[in-house]
C-alpha positions in Angstrom: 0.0 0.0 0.0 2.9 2.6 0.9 4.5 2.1 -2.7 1.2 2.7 -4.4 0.8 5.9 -2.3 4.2 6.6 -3.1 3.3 5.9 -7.4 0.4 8.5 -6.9 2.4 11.1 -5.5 5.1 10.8 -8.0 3.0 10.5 -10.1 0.7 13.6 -9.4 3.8 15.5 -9.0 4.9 15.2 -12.3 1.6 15.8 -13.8 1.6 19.1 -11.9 5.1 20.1 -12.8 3.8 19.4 -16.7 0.9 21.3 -16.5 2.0 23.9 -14.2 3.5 26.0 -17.1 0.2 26.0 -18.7 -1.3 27.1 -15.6 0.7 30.2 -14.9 0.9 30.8 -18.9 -3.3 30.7 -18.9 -3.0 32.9 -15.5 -1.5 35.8 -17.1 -3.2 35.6 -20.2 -6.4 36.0 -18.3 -4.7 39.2 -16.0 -4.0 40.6 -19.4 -7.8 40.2 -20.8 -8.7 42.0 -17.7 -6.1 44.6 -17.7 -7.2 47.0 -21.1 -6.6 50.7 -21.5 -8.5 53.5 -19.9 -11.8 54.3 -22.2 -12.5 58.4 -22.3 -15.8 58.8 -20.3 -19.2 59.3 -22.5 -20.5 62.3 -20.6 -18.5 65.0 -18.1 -19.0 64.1 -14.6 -20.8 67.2 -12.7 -18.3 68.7 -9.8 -20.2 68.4 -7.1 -20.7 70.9 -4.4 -20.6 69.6 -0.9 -21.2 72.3 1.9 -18.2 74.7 2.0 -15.9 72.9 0.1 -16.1 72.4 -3.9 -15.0 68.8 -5.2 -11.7 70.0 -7.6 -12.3 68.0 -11.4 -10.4 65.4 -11.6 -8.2 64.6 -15.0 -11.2 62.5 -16.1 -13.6 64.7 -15.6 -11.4 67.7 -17.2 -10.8 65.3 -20.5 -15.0 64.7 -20.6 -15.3 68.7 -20.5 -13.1 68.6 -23.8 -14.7 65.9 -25.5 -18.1 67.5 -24.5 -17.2 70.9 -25.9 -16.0 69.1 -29.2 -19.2 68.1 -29.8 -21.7 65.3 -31.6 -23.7 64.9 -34.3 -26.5 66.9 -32.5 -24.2 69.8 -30.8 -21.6 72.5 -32.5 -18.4 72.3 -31.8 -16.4 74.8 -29.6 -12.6 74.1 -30.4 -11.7 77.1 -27.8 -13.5 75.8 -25.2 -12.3 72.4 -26.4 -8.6 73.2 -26.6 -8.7 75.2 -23.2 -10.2 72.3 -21.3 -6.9 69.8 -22.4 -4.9 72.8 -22.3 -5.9 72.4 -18.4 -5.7 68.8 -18.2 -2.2 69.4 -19.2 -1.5 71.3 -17.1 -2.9 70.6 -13.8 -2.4 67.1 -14.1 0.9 66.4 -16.0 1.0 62.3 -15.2 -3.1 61.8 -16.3 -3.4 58.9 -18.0 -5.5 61.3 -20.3 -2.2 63.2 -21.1 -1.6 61.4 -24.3 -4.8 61.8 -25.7 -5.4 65.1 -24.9 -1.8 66.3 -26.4 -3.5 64.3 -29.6 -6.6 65.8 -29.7 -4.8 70.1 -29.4 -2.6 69.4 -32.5 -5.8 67.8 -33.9 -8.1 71.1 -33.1 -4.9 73.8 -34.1 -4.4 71.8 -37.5 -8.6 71.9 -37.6 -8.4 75.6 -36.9 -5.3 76.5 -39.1 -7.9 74.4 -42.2 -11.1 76.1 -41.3 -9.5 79.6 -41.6 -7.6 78.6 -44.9 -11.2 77.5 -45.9 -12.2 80.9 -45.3 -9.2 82.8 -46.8 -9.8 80.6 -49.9 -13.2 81.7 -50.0 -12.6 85.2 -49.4 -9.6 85.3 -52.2 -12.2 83.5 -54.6 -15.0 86.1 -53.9 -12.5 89.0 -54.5 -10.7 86.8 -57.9 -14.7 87.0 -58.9 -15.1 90.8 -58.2 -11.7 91.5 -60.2 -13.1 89.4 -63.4 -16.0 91.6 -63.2 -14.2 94.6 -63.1 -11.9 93.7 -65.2 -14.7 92.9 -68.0 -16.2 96.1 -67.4 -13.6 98.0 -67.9 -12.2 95.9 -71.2 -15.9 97.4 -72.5 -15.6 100.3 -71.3 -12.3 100.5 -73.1 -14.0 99.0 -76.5 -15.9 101.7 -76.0 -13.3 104.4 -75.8 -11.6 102.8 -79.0 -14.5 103.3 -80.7 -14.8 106.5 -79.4 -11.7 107.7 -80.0 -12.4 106.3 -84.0 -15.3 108.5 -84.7 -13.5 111.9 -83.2 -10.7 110.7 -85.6 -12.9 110.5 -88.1 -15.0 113.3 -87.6 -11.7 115.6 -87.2 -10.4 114.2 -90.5 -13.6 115.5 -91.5 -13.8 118.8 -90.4 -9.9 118.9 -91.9 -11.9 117.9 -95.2 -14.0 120.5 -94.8 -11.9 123.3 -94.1 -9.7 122.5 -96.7 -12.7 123.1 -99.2 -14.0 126.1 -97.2 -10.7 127.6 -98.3 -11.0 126.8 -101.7 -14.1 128.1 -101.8 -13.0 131.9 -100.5 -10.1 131.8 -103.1 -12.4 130.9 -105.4 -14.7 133.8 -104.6 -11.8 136.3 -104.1 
């Protein structure tokens, strides 16, 4: 009986120094499903007031401000207030977890801001490139007209040359 007891043992501890590998390995895979990174909150927190003292945002709550301010689907967007809020986050909490992102998302709304008001220049520039072609036409009939203008006074003062010419003729004819 004491050398089957003895079998068994030897025998469950090899069995458990197989599998014990597999054990530790399927440990830390499951640690690792559980561990994941932070996910930005869906709506800012409210600071609450509590008698004399005022709750101070935390970096999560400061981040949800920003993300709030840059809007949805339903709401406009407010890249100052937006930019201001990381800008804060950055600031008064330099370690956040949030710190990443929120560096991410100010390039982000600065190159946004730097395209929206090239969108505008580029409009403006077009509307004034529209006003010059208009001018521009009027003026290239204004100087057809001129041309023409200037034609007929030709005309008319070889004319009146004409005539003076035979006016003078006529007195030495009379003479």
């Amino acid at each position: 009986m004491r050398r089957h007891y003895r079998e068994v043992t030897i025998l469950s501890r090899k069995t458990w120094k197989n599998y014990r590998k597999y054990i530790i390995y399927m440990v830390f895979v499951l640690l690792g499903a559980c561990a994941s990174l932070p996910t930005p909150p869906d709506k800012p927190t409210p600071v609450f007031e509590q008698g004399w003292f005022k709750k101070s945002p935390s970096d999560a709550d400061i981040f949800s401000k920003g993300m709030f301010y840059l809007g949805d689907r339903e709401k406009a967007v407010d890249y100052v207030k937006a930019r201001g809020a990381f800008d804060e986050l950055l600031k008064k909490y330099p370690r956040s977890k949030w710190r990443g992102l929120s560096e991410i998302l100010i390039r982000l709304i600065d190159v946004t801001q730097l395209s929206e008001k090239a969108k505008e220049e580029n409009a403006k520039l077009r509307k004034e490139n529209e006003q010059i072609k208009k001018d521009n036409k009027q003026l290239l009939e204004e100087m057809a007209k001129l041309v023409q203008e200037n034609e007929q006074l030709k005309k008319d003062i070889e004319l009146l040359k004409s005539l003076e010419v035979q006016l003078e003729k006529r007195e030495k004819m009379l003479r």
